[in-house]
N, C-alpha and C positions, 0 to 999 in steps of 0.2 A: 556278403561275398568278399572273400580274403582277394584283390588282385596284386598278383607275382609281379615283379619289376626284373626284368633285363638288366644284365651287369652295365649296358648303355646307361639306362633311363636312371640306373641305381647313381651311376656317375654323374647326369644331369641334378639330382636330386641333392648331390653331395655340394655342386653347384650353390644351389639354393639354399640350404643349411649354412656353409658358409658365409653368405653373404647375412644372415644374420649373428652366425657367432662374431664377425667383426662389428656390427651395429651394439651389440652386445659390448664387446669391446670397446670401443668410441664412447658407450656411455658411461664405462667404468672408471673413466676420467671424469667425468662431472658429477658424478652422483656425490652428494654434499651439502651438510647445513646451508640452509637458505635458497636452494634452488629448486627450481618448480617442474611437479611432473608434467608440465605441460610445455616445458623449455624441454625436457628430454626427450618428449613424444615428437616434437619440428624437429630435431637433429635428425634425430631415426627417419622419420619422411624421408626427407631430404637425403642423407646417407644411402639410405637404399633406393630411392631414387636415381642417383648418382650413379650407381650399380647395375645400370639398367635393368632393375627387378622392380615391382610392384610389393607398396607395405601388405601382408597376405591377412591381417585382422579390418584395414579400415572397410567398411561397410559389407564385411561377412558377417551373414545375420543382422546386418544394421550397426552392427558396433559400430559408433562415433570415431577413432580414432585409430593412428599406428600401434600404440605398443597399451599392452594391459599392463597399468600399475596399481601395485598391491600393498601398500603399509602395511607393517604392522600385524593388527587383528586381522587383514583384509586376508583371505586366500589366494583368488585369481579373479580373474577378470575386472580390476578397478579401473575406473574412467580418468583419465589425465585431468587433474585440474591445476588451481591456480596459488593451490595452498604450498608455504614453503618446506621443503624437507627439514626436519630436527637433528639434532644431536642425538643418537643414542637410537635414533627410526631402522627398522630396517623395511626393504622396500624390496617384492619380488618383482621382475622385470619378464613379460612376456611377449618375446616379437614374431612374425612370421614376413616371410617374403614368399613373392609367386615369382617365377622368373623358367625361361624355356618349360611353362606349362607345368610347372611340380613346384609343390610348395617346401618350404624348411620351417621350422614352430620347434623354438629353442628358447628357452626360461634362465635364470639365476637372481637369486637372492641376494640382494647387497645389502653389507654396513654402512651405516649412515654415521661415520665420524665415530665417538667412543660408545662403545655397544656393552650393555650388561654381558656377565659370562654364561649364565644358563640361555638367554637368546644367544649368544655365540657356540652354545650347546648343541642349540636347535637346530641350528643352519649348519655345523659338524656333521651330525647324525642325520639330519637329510641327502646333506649330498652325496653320505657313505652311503645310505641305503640303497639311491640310485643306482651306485656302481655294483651294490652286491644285486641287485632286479637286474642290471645289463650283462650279468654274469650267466643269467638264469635264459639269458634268451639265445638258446642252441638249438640243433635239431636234438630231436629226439622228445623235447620237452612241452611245454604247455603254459596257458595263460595263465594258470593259478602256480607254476613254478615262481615265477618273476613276484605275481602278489604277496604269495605268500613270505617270500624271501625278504620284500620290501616291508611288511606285515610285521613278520617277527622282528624283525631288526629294529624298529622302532619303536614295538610294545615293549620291548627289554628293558626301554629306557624311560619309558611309562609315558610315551605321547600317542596323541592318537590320529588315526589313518582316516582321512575323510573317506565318506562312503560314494558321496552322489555325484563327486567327478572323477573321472578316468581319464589315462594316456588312451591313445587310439592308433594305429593304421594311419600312414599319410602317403598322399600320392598327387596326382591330380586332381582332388578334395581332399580338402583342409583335414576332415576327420573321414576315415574308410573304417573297415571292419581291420582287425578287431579291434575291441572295445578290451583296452587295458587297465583294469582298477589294478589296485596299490595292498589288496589285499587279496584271499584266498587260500586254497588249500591245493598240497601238490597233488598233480596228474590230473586236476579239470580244467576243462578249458577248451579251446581249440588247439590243435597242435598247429607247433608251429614248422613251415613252407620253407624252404630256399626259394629267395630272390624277396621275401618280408622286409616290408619295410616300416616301422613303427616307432612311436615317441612314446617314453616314458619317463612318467614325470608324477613325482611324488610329492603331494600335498599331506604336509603333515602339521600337527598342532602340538602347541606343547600344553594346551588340555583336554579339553573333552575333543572328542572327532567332530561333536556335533555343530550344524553351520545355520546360520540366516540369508535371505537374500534382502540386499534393500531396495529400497523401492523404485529405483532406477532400472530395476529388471536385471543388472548385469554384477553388481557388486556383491561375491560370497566374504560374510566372514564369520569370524568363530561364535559360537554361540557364549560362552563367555567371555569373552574380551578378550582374551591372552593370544599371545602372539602363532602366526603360522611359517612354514617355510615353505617353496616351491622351488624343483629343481626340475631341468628337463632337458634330455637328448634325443637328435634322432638316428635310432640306429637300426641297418640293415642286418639281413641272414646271409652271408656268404661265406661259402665253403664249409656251413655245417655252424660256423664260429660269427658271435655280433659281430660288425665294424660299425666304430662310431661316423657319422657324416658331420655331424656337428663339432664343436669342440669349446673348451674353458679357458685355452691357452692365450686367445687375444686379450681376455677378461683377468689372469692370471698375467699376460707381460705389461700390463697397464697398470696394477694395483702391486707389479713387484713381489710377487710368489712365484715359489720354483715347484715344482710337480712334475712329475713323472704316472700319474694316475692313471691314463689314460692310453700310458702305450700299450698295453697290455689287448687292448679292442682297436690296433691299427696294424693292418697289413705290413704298412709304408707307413716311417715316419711324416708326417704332417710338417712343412717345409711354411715357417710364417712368411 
């Protein structure tokens, strides 16, 4: 069951979003040869702590820790450990916070120092196809609008779309209806509500889609070894048109990129 959000709770939400696009932020100054995701994961505690929010992944569903990290092959969900990042790694970052009862669950993909060009491909073509799926999420339309959007856009380029995880519905749990996969076909789906609020977040490979779990229960990666990307926003339905709640720009004034991508899904500019 889809639950509508109030332009209020929509605001509280944007809250919570927030406080992770800056943890996001924060990290995009450390992330670098020789440092451990397990020194990035205590930052982020702590940061969002600080915030008076709650990390919104440590012990949901049992996960071990604040933030999912992902090398490389890994998809999502990787456990922080004590191995050092490389030259050349890239690493997706997944964090969420709870705070005034609603959560935020916001992703990016980082280089890790000099990065081959086709993984600098991947992680291109990921985070475009994100913004063409948040294009697709208006009224009128549907859950396989956004898949399918995010779908073709990446098979163009010959990578493939993981099947067995999806964006979702977020609210006061972590994951609500609907269930946002990254592929499909236009007009199925559920339609989509004014006052929706939902993350979407595109796991893509740059080979086969196909994945393994290991045996820690929580670590996806690709079934051939080759690299993946993860990217992810949370964005509401208001006035017919997406607004983004989350955002890239803290992630973007720490690593010294200039963008403009994202005003296009903001009412109001976004005041850092």
């Amino acid at each position: 069951m889809i639950k509508i959000k109030s332009l209020e709770e929509i605001e509280l939400m944007r809250e919570s979003a927030l406080i992770v696009s800056k943890t996001l932020g924060i990290l995009a100054k450390e992330v670098k040869p020789g440092v451990t995701t397990l020194y990035l994961d205590k930052l982020a505690e702590e940061f969002i702590r600080d915030h008076d929010a709650i990390p919104g992944f440590l012990g949901l569903y049992d996960f071990p820790n604040t933030l999912c990290m992902s090398p490389n092959a890994q998809v999502v969900h990787g456990i922080p450990d004590d191995k050092p990042l490389e030259n050349g790694d890239i690493i997706s970052i997944d964090c969420g916070s709870l705070k005034n009862g609603f959560y935020g669950d916001h992703a990016y993909t980082f280089e890790v120092g000099e990065v081959a060009e086709e993984t600098k491909k991947l992680l291109q073509v990921t985070k475009e196809s994100l913004l063409i799926g948040i294009r697709e999420f208006k009224a009128g339309n549907r859950v396989g609008d956004v898949g399918f959007a995010i779908q073709n856009y990446c098979e163009k380029h010959g990578y493939g779309i993981v099947r067995e995880l999806v964006g979702h519905g977020l609210g006061k749990v972590m994951h609500e209806d609907p269930e946002m996969p990254n592929y499909g076909k236009r007009g199925r789906g559920k339609k989509f509500i004014e006052g929706m609020v939902v993350a979407i977040e595109p796991m893509v490979n740059m080979g086969t889609h196909r994945i393994n779990q290991l045996n820690d229960g929580w670590t996806i990666l690709t079934k051939d070894g080759k690299p993946s990307a993860h990217f992810e926003h949370d964005v509401a339905l208001i006035n017919g048109k997406p607004e983004l709640l989350s955002t890239f720009k803290y992630i973007y004034e720490a690593l010294g990129i200039e963008s403009n991508e994202e005003d296009e899904f903001r009412a109001k500019k976004l005041v850092l």
